[in-house]
C-alpha positions as CSV (number, residue, x, y, z in Angstrom):
1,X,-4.5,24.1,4.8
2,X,-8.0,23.5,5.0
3,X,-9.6,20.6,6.2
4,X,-11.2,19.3,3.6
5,X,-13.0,16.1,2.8
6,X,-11.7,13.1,1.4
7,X,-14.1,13.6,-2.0
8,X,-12.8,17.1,-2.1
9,X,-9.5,16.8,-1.4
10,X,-8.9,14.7,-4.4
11,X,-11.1,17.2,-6.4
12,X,-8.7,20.0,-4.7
13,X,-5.8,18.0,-5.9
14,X,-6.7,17.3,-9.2
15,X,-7.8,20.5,-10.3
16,X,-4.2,22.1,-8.8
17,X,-2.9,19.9,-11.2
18,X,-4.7,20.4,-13.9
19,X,-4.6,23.9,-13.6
20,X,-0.9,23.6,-13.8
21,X,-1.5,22.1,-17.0
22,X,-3.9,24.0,-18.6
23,X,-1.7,27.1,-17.9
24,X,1.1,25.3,-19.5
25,X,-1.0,24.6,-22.9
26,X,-2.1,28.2,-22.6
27,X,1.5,30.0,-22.3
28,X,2.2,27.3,-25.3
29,X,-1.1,28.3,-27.5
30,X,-0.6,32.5,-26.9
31,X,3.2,31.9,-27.6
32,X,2.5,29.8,-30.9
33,X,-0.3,32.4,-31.9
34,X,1.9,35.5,-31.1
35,X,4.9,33.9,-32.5
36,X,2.4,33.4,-36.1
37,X,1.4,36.5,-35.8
38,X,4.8,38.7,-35.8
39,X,6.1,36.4,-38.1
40,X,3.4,36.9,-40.9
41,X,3.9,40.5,-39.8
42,X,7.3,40.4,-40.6
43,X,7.0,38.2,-44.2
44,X,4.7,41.5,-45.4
45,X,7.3,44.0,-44.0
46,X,10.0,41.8,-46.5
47,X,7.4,41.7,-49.0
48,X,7.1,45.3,-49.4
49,X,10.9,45.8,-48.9
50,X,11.7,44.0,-51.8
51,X,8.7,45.1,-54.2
52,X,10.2,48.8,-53.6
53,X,13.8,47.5,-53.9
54,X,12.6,46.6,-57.2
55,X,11.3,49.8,-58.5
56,X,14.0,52.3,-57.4
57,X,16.4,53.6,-59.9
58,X,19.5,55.5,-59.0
59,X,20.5,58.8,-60.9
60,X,24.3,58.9,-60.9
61,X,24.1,62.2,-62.2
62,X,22.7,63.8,-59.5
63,X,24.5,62.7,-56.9
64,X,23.1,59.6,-56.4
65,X,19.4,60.6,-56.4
66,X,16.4,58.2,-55.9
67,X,14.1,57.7,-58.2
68,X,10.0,56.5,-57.2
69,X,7.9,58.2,-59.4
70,X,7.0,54.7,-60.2
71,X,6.3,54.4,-56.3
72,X,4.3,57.3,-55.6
73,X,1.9,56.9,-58.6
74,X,1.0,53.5,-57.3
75,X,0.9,54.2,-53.8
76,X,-2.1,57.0,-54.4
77,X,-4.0,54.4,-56.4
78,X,-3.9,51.6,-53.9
79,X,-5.8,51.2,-50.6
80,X,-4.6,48.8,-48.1
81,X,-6.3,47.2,-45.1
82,X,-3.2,47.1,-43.0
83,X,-1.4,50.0,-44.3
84,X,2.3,49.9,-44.9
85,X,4.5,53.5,-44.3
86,X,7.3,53.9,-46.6
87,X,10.0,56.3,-46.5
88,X,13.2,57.0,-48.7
89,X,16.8,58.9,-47.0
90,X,19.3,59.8,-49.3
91,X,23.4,59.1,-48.4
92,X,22.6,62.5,-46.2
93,X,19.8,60.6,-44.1
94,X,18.0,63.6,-45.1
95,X,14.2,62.7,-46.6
96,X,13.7,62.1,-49.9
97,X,10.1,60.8,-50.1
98,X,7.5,58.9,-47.9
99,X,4.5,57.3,-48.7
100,X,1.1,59.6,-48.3
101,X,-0.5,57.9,-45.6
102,X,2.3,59.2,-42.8
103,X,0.8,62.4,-43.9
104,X,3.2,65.4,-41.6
105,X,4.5,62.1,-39.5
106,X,8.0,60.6,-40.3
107,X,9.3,57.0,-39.3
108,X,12.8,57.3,-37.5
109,X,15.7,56.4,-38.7
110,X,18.2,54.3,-36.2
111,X,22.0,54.0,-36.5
112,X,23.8,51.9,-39.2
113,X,24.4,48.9,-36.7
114,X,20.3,48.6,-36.7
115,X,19.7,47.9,-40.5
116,X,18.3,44.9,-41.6
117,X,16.6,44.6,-38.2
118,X,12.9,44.6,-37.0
119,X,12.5,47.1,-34.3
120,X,9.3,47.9,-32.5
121,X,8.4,51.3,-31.8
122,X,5.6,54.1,-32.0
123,X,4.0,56.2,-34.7
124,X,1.9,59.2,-33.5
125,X,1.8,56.9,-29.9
126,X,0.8,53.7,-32.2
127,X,2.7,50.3,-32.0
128,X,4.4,49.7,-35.2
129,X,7.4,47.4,-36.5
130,X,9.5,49.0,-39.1
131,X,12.8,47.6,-40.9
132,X,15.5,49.8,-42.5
133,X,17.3,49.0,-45.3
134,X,20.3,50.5,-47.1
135,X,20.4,51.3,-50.0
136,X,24.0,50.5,-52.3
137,X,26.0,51.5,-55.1
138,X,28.8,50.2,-55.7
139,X,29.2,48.8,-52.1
140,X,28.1,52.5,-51.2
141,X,25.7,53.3,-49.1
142,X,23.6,56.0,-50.9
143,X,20.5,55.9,-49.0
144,X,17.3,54.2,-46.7
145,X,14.9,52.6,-47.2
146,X,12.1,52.5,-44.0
147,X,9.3,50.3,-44.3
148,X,7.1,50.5,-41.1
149,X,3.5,48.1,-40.4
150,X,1.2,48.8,-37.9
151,X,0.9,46.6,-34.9
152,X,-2.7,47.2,-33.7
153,X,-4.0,44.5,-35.4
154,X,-1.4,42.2,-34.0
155,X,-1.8,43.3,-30.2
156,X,-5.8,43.1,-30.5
157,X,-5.2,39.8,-31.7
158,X,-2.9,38.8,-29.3
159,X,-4.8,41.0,-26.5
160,X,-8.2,39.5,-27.0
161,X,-6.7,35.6,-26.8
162,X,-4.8,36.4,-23.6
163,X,-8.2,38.0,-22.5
164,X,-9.8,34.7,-23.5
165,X,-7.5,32.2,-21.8
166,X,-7.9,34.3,-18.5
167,X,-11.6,34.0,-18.8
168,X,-11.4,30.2,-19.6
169,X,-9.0,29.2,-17.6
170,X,-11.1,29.9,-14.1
171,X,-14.2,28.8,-15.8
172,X,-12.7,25.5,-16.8
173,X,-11.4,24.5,-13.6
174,X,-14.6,25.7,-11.4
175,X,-16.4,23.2,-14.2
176,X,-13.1,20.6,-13.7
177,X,-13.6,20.9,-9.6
178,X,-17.3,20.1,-9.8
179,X,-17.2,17.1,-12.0
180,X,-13.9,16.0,-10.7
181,X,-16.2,16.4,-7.4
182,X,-19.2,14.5,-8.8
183,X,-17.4,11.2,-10.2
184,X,-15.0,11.4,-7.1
185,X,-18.4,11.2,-4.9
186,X,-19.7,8.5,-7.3
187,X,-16.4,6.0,-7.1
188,X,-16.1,5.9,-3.2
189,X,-19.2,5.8,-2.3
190,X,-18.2,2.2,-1.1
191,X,-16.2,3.8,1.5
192,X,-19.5,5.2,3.0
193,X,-20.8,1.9,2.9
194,X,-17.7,0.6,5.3
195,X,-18.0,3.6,7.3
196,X,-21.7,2.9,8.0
197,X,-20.8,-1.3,7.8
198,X,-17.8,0.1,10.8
199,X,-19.9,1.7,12.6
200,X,-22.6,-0.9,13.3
201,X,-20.0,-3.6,14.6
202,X,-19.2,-3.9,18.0
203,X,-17.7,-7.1,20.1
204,X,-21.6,-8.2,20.9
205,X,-22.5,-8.0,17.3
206,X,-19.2,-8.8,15.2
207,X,-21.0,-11.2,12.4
208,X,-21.7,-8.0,9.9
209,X,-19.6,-7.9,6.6
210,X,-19.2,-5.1,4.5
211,X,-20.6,-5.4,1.0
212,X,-18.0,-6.2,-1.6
213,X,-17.8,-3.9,-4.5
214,X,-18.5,-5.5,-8.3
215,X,-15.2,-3.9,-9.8
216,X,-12.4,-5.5,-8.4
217,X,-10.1,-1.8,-7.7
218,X,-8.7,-1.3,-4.8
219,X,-11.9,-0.3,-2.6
220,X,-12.5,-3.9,-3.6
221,X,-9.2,-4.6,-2.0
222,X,-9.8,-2.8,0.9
223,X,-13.6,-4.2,1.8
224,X,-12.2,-8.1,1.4
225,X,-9.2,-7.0,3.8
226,X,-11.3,-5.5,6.3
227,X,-13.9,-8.3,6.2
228,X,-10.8,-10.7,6.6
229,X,-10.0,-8.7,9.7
230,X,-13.2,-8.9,11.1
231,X,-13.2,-12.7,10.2
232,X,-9.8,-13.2,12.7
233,X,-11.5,-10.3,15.0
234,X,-14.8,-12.2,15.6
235,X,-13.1,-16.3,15.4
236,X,-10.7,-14.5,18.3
237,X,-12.7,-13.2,20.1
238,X,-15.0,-16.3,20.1
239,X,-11.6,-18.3,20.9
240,X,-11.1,-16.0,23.8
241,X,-14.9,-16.3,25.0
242,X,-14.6,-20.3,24.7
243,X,-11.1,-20.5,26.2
244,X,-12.7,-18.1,29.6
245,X,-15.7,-20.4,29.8
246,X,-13.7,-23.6,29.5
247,X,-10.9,-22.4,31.9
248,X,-13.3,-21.2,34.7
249,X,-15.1,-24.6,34.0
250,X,-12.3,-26.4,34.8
251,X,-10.7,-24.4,37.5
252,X,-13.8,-25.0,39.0
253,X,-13.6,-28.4,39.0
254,X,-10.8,-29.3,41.2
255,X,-11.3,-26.4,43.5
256,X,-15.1,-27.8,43.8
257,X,-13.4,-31.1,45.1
258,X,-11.0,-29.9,47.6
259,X,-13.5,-27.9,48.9
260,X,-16.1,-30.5,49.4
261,X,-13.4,-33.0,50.7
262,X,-12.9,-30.3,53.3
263,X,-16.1,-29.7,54.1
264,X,-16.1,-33.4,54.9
265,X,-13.6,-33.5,56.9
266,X,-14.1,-30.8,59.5
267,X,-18.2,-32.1,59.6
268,X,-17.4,-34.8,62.8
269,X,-13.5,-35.9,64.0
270,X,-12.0,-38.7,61.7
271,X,-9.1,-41.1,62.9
272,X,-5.9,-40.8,61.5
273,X,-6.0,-42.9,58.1
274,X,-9.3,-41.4,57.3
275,X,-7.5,-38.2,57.1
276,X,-4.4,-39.0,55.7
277,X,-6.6,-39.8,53.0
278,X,-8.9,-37.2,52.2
279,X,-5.6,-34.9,52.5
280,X,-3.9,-36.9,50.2
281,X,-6.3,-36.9,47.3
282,X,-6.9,-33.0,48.2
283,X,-3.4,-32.7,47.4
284,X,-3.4,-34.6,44.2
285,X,-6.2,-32.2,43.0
286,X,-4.2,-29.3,44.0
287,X,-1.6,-30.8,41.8
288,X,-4.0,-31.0,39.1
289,X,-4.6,-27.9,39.4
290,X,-1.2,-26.1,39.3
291,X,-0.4,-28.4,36.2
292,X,-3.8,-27.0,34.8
293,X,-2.4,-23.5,35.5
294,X,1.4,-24.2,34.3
295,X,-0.4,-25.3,31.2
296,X,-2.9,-22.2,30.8
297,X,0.0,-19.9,31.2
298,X,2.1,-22.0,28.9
299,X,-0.2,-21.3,26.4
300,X,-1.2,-17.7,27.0
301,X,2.9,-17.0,27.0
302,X,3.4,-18.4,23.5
303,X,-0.5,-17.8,22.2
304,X,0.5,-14.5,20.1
305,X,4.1,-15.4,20.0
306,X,6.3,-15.1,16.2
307,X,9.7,-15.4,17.5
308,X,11.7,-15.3,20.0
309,X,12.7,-18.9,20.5
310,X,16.1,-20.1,20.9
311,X,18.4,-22.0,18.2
312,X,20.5,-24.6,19.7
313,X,21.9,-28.1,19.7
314,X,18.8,-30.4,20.9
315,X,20.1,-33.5,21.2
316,X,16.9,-35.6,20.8
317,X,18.4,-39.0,22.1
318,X,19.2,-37.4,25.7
319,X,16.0,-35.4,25.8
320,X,13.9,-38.6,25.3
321,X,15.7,-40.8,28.3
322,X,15.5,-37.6,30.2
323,X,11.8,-37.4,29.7
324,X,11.0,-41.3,30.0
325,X,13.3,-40.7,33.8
326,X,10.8,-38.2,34.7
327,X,8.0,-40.5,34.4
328,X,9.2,-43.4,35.4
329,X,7.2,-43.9,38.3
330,X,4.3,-43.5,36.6
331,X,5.6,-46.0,34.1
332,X,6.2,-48.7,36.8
333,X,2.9,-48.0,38.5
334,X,1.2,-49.4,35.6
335,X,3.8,-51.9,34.0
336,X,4.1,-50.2,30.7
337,X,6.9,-51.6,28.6
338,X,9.0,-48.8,27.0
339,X,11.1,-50.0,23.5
340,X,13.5,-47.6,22.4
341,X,14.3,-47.5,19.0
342,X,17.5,-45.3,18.0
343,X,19.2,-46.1,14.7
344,X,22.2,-43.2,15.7
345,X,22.8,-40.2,17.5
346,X,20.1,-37.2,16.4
347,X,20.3,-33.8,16.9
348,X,18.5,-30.9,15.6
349,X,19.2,-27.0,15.9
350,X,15.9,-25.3,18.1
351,X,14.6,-24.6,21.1
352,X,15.8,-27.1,23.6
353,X,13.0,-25.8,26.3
354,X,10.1,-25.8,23.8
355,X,10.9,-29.7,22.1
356,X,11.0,-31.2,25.8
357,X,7.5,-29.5,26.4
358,X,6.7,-31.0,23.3
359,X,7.8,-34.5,23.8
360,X,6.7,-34.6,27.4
361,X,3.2,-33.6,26.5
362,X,3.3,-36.3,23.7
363,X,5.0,-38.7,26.3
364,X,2.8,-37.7,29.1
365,X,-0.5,-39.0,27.2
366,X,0.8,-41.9,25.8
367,X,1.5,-43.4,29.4
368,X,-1.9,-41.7,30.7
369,X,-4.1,-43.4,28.0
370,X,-2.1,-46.4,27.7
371,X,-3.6,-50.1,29.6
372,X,-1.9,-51.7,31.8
373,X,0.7,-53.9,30.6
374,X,0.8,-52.3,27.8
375,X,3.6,-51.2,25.8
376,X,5.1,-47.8,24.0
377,X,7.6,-47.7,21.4
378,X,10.1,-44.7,20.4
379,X,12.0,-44.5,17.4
380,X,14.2,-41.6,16.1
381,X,14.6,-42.4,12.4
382,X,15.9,-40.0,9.0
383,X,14.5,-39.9,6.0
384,X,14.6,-37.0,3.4
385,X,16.7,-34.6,5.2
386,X,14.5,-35.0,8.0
387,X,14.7,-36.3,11.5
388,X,11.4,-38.5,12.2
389,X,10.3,-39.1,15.9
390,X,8.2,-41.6,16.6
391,X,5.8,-42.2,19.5
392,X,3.1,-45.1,19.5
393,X,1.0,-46.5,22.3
394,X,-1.2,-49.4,22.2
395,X,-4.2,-48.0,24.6
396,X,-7.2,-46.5,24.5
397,X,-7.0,-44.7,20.8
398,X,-9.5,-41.7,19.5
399,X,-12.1,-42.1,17.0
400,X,-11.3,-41.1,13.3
401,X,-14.5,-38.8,13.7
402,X,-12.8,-37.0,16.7
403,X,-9.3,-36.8,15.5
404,X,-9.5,-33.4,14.1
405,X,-10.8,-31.8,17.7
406,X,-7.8,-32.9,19.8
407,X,-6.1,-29.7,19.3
408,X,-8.9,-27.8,20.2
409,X,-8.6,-26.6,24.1
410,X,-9.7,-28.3,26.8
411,X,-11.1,-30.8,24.1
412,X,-11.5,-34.7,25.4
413,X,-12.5,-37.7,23.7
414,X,-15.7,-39.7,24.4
415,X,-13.3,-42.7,24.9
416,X,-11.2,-40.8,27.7
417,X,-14.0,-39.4,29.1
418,X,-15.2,-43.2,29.5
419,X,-12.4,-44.1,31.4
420,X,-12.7,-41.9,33.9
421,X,-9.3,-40.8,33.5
422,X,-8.2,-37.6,34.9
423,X,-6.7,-34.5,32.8
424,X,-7.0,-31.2,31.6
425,X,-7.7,-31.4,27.5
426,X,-4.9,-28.6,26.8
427,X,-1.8,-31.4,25.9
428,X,-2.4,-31.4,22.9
429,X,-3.3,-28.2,22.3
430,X,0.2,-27.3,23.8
431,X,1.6,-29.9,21.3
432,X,0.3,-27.8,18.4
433,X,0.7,-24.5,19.2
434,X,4.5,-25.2,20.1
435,X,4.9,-27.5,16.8
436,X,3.5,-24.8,14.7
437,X,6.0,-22.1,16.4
438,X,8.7,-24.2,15.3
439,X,7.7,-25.1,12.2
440,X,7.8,-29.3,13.2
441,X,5.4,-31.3,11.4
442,X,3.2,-32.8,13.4
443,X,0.5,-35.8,12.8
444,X,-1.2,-38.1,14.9
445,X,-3.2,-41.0,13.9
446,X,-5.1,-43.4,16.2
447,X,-7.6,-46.5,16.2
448,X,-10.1,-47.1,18.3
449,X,-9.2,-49.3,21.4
450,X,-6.2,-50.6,18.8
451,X,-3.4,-47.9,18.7
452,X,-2.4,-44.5,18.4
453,X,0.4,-43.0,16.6
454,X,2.2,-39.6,16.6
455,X,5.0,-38.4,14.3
456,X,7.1,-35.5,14.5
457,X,9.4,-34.4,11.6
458,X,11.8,-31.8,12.3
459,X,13.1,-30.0,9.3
């Protein structure tokens, strides 16, 4: 098939239609007309059968002879548009009389199974329908009757309307196709407008939109989806622009200070504690930055990820110990009193790895931003079908005014920043992603130098 355009190809397709059914009216129309035509032919051919039925007489005395003086006197004194031919047979089928218009010409007379019938045939090569009808006495057959029409009239009729329809019918859908064409042109020309919107956007210059339509169809549809895609496209791709600068920022960072602790070192020979030192908080900065990489991979593994988590037993009592063992020297290094609050035994169907992430992360910056001395409670509680976790420190806190930019990568609070303390600003960011995977409800709330508290509901 041809390649043709879109604004064509729907003008191809609707005129293929239509053409089917404009050729079915048409077969319906000639077939209704010629239908009307033969049967008005055939009501005169009855009409003139039974007028002559009516003015036979029979004459029993000579064997059955047919009488139509009658007949022939009025047949020389009428003229008819449409002629009718008449013609009388005896019991012999041997002519009696005909009418004067078949002049030397005689209408043919069929076999006995054929009367009563209209039958289409020729006069002198000329189309005409003729009936026969037999003639009784007596339930004896004593004769014919032929009464013929012509048929000229009828096939010029029929002839000239089948000429017409042909004629039409190419005319009509050439008209059809460039109309069809016209209004198809007219109602999506809004695609043009995306085309020519699509072409202009690239990843420098994602901010242009596509014009919305005023009638709500579905190029309307179509424009507010793509504009929707370019919306997640461009907030993506800025995601992915802020996330590279951030990452290389920070990446930076640490591999900044081991290399300028380095550079220290091999400047002029140091005694043994000097070194031990400077290797030692090398070392811790290396450490920051593998957790900084564990982290950025963490999130880059489950950054586009729908499913593919585990549904198990997590037993949250266990996981909780287990994670408060893990840090427990971090705990004692700065006297922080742990309360543990479990009413019963919890557990929850997900994915055991993903929940200790999530807890550890959550666990990991209460102890981090808590004072010394301080304290952090844990409770595991129910309520409405759900589990509640509880976590609550009572260190440094976030402002309300910053609270909705924790979850944002890399992100980290004026007051954390104050305190010199060190991290990587992607906790949290972990905490949400992996919350959001597993459909936990997570909320944190927090008070400046007073508390901060975060709850997680598992479902």
């Amino acid at each position: 098939m041809l390649k043709f355009s879109f604004r064509n190809r729907i003008a191809f397709y609707y005129i293929i239609s239509t053409a089917l059914l404009i050729t079915i009216v048409f077969l319906v129309i000639y077939q209704m007309v010629s239908l009307s035509v033969y049967n008005h032919i055939n009501d005169d051919i009855q009409n003139e059968v039974e007028k002559h039925l009516q003015e036979i007489e029979i004459d029993h005395n000579n064997t059955y002879l047919i009488q139509v003086d009658e007949w022939r006197e009025r047949e020389h004194n009428t003229v008819d548009v449409n002629p009718v031919f008449v013609q009388f047979f005896d019991s012999n089928n041997e002519l009696i009389d005909k009418s004067p218009n078949l002049k030397k010409l005689n209408l043919k007379l069929y076999p006995e199974d054929r009367k009563n019938e209209f039958i289409d045939t020729y006069l002198n090569k000329k189309p005409i329908r003729q009936i026969q009808v037999p003639l009784y006495d007596n339930q004896k057959v004593i004769g014919h009757l032929v009464v013929a029409m012509s048929l000229d009239d009828a096939i010029m009729v029929l002839s000239n309307l089948r000429n017409i329809l042909f004629i039409s019918l190419p005319i009509i859908l050439i008209s059809l196709f460039l109309i069809a064409r016209f209004i198809v042109g007219r109602s999506i020309k809004p695609i043009k407008t995306i085309i020519e919107t699509s072409k202009q956007i690239s990843r420098e210059n994602l901010s242009s939109r596509i014009d919305l339509p005023q009638n709500k169809d579905e190029l309307f549809v179509l424009s507010k989806t793509i504009n929707d895609l370019l919306d997640r496209i461009e907030n993506a791709v800025e995601r992915e622009k802020q996330f590279t600068s951030d990452a290389s920022h920070e990446l930076r960072t640490p591999l900044a200070i081991i290399k300028g602790t380095l550079e220290v070192l091999v400047r002029k020979p140091r005694n043994q504690s000097e070194y031990e030192e400077k290797i030692n908080y090398s070392i811790k900065e290396v450490d920051r930055l593998n957790q900084l990489v564990d982290e950025l991979l963490l999130l880059a593994r489950f950054e586009n990820q729908k499913q593919n988590t585990k549904k198990e037993p997590v037993f949250l009592n266990a996981l909780i110990l287990d994670v408060l063992a893990r840090f427990s020297q971090k705990i004692n290094d700065k006297n922080i009193k742990i309360e543990n609050s479990f009413a019963d035994d919890y557990t929850i169907d997900s994915d055991n790895y993903l929940v200790s992430i999530i807890i550890s992360n959550l666990v990991s910056n209460a102890i981090k931003y808590s004072n010394s001395n301080g304290k952090i409670s844990i409770t595991l509680s129910k309520e409405n079908n759900q589990i509640i976790c509880k976590i609550q420190d009572n260190g440094i806190g976030i402002s309300s005014e910053e609270l909705n930019k924790i979850g944002n990568r890399f992100y980290r609070s004026q007051s954390v920043l104050q305190t010199n303390t060190k991290g990587t600003g992607l906790g949290l960011s972990i905490v949400k992603r992996l919350t959001d995977l597993l459909n936990i409800d997570f909320q944190i709330n927090s008070k400046l130098n007073v508390e901060t508290i975060v709850e997680l509901r598992f479902n």
